[in-house]
Each structure stands twice: as C-alpha cells, then as structure tokens.
C-alpha positions as protocol buffer text, in pm:
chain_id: "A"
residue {
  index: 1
  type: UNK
  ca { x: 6380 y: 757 z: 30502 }
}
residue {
  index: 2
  type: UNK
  ca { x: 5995 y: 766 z: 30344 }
}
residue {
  index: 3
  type: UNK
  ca { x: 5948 y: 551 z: 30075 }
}
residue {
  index: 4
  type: UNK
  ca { x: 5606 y: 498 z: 29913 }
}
residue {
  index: 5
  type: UNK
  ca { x: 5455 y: 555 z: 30265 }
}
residue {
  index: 6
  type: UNK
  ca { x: 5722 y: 308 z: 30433 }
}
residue {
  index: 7
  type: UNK
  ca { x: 6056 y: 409 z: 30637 }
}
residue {
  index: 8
  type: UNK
  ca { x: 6356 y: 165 z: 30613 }
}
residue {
  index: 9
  type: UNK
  ca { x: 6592 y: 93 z: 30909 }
}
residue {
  index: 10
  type: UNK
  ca { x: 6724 y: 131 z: 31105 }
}
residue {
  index: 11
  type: UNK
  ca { x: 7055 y: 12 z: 30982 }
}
residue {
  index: 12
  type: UNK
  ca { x: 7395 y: 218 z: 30904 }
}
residue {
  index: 13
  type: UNK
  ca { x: 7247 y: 235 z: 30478 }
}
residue {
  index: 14
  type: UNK
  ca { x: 6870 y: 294 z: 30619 }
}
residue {
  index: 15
  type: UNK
  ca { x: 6671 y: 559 z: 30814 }
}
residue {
  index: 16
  type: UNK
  ca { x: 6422 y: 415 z: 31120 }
}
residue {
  index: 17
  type: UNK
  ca { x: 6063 y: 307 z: 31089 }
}
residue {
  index: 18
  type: UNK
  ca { x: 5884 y: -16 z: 31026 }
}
residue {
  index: 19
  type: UNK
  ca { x: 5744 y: -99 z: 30649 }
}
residue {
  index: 20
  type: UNK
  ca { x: 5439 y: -230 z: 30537 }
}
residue {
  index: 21
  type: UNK
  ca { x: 5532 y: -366 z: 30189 }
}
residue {
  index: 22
  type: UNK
  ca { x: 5871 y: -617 z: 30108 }
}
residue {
  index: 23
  type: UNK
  ca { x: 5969 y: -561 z: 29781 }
}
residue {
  index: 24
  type: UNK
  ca { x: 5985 y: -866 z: 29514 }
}
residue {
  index: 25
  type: UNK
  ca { x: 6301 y: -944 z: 29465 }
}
residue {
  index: 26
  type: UNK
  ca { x: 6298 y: -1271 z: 29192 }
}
residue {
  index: 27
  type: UNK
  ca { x: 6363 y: -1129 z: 28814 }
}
residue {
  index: 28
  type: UNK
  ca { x: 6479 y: -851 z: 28829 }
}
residue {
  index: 29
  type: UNK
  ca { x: 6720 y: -768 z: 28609 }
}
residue {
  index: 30
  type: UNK
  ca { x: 7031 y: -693 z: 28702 }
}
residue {
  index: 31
  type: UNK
  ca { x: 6982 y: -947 z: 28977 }
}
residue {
  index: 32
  type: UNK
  ca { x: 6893 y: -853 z: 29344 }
}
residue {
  index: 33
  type: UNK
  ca { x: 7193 y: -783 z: 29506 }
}
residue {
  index: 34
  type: UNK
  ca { x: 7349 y: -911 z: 29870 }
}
residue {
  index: 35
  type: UNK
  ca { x: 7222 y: -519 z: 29985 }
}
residue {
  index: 36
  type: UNK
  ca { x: 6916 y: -531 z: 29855 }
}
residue {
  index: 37
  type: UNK
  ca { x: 6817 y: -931 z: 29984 }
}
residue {
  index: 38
  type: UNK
  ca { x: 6945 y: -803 z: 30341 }
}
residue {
  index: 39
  type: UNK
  ca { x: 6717 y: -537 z: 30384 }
}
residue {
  index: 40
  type: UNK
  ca { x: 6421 y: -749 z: 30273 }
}
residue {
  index: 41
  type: UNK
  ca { x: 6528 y: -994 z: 30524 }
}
residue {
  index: 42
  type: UNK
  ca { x: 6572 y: -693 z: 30777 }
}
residue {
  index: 43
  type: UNK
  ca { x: 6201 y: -579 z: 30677 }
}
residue {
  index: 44
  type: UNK
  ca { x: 6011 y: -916 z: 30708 }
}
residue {
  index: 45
  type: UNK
  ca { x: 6249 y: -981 z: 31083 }
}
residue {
  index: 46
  type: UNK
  ca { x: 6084 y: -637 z: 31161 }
}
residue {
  index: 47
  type: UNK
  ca { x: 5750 y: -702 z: 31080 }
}
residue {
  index: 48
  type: UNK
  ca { x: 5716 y: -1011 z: 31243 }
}
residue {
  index: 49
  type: UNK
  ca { x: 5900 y: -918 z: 31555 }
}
residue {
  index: 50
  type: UNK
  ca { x: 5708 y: -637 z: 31606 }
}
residue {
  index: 51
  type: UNK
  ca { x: 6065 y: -493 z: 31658 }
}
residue {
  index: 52
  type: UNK
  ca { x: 6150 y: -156 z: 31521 }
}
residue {
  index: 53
  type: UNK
  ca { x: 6506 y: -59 z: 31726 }
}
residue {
  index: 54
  type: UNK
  ca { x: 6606 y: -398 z: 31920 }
}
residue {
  index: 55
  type: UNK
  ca { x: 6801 y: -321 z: 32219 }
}
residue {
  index: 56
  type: UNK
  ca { x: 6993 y: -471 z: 32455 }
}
residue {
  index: 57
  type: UNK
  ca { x: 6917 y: -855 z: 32511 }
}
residue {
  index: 58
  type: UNK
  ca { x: 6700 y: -822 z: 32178 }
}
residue {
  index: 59
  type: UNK
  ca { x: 6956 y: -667 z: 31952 }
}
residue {
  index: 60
  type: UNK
  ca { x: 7154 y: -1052 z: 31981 }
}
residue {
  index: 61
  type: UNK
  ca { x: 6887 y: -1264 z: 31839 }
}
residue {
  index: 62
  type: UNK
  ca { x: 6729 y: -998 z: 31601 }
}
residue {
  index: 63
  type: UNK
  ca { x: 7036 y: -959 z: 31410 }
}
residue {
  index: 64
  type: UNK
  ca { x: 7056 y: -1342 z: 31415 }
}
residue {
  index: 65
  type: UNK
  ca { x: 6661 y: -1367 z: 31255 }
}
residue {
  index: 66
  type: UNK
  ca { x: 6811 y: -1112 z: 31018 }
}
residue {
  index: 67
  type: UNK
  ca { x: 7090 y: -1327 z: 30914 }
}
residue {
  index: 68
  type: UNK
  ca { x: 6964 y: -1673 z: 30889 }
}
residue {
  index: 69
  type: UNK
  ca { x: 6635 y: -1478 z: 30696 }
}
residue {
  index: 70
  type: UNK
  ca { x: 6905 y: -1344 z: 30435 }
}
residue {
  index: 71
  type: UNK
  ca { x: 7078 y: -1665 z: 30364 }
}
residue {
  index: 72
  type: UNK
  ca { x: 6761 y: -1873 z: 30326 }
}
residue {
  index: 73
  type: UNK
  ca { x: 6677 y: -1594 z: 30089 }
}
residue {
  index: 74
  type: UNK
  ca { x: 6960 y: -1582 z: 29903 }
}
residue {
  index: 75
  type: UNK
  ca { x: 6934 y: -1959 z: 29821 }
}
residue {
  index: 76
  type: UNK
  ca { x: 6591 y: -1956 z: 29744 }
}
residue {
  index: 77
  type: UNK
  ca { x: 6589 y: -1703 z: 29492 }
}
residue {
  index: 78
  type: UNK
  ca { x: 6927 y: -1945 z: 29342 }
}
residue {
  index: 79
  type: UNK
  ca { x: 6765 y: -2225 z: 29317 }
}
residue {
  index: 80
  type: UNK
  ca { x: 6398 y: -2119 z: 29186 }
}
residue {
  index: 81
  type: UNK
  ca { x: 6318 y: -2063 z: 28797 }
}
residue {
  index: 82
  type: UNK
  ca { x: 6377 y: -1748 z: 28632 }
}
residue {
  index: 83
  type: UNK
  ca { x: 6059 y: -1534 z: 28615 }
}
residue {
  index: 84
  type: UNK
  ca { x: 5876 y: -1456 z: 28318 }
}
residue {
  index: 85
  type: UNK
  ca { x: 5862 y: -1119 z: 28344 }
}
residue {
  index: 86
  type: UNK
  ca { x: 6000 y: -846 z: 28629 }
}
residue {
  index: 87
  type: UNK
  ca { x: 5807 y: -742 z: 28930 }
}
residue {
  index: 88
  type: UNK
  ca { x: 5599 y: -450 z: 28902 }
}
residue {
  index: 89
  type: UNK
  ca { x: 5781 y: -257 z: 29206 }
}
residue {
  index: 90
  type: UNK
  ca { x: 6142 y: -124 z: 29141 }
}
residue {
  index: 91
  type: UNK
  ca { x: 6335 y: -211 z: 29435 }
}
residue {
  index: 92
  type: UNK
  ca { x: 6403 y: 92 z: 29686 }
}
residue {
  index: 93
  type: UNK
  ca { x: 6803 y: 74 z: 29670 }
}
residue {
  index: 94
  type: UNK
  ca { x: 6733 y: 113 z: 29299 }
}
residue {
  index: 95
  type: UNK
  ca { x: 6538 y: 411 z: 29284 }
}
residue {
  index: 96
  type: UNK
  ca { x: 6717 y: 750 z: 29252 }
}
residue {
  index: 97
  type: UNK
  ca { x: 6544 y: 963 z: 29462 }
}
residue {
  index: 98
  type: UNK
  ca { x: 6653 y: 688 z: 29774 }
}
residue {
  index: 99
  type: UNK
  ca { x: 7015 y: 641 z: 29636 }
}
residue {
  index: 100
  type: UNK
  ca { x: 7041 y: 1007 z: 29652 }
}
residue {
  index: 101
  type: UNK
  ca { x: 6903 y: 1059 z: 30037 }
}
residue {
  index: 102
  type: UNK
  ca { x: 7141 y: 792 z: 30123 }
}
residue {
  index: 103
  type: UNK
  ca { x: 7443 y: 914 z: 29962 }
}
residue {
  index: 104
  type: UNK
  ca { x: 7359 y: 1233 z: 30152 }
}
residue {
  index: 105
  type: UNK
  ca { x: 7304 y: 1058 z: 30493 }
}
residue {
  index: 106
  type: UNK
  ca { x: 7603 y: 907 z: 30471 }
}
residue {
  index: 107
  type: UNK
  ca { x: 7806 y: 1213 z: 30353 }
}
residue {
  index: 108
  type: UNK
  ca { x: 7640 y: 1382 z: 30661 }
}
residue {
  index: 109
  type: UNK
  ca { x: 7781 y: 1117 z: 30896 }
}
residue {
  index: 110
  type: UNK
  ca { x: 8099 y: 1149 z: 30746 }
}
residue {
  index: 111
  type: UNK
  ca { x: 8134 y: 1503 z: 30814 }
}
C-alpha cells in the first residue's frame, strides 16, 4: 500500500515495502491508538533491520524487536507531557484514502 511515497507491511492490516518516514505519534488528538503505535514500532524494526519480509530463523526475533519497540513506545508516549500543538503529519491509519484500501484488502481476503 503507497502512502506519500512509502509502502507499509507487511503485516495482515498492511501491504509490503519498507518506509522512509515514521509518523509522530505524541498529541494527536484522539490519542494514537495500540494499531497505530504497532506499526510505527513495525516501521522503525524495519528500517533498522534492513528487514523487509523476515523469514525463517529471522521472523522469531523480528517480531520480538517489534514487540518490545511497541511497549517501550507505548509507555513513553504515557509518561511524557502533552504537546502543545499536533504534529503536522496525519497518521496513515487515519487517513481515508488508506482506511479505504485496507477495508478493501481485507474484504478481498475474505472472499
């Protein structure tokens, strides 16, 4: 799934591809939610992994770099101060146009 020149995934809500950009996720307003922290997490275990589509003996500890990466997240953005104001990127799983090819991916796969 393109989005603003980045493809999310791969993951069962996600297409494949590796993206350049994680979005902020502090203040904004409804707060992030568990979705939207995990594939940040997934994103940044990407990038640094170099790791697109783990396989076999990878596929173990990426997911577990994916994991621990959400939970530290999760409590970081707790316990820090709210922001003044609201990032100036909406969120991907808040944008229409990406709701939309996912609800059709998934509607797809269902059959």
């Amino acid at each position: 799934m393109e989005v603003r020149g980045c493809a999310w995934g791969p993951s069962p809500t996600y297409g494949r591809g590796m993206c350049r950009n994680i979005t902020e996720l502090r203040g904004l307003e409804p707060a992030a939610t568990d979705d939207e922290i995990a594939a940040a997490a997934r994103q940044y275990v990407r990038k640094v992994s170099g790791l697109r589509d783990p396989s076999g003996a990878q596929h173990d500890a990426f997911e577990a770099a994916v994991q621990a990466v959400t939970d530290s997240t999760a409590r970081l953005l707790d316990q820090l101060p709210e922001r003044r104001q609201p990032p100036k990127t909406v969120p991907p799983l808040r944008r229409p146009e990406v709701r939309a090819r996912i609800a059709a991916r998934e509607a797809a796969a269902a059959g």
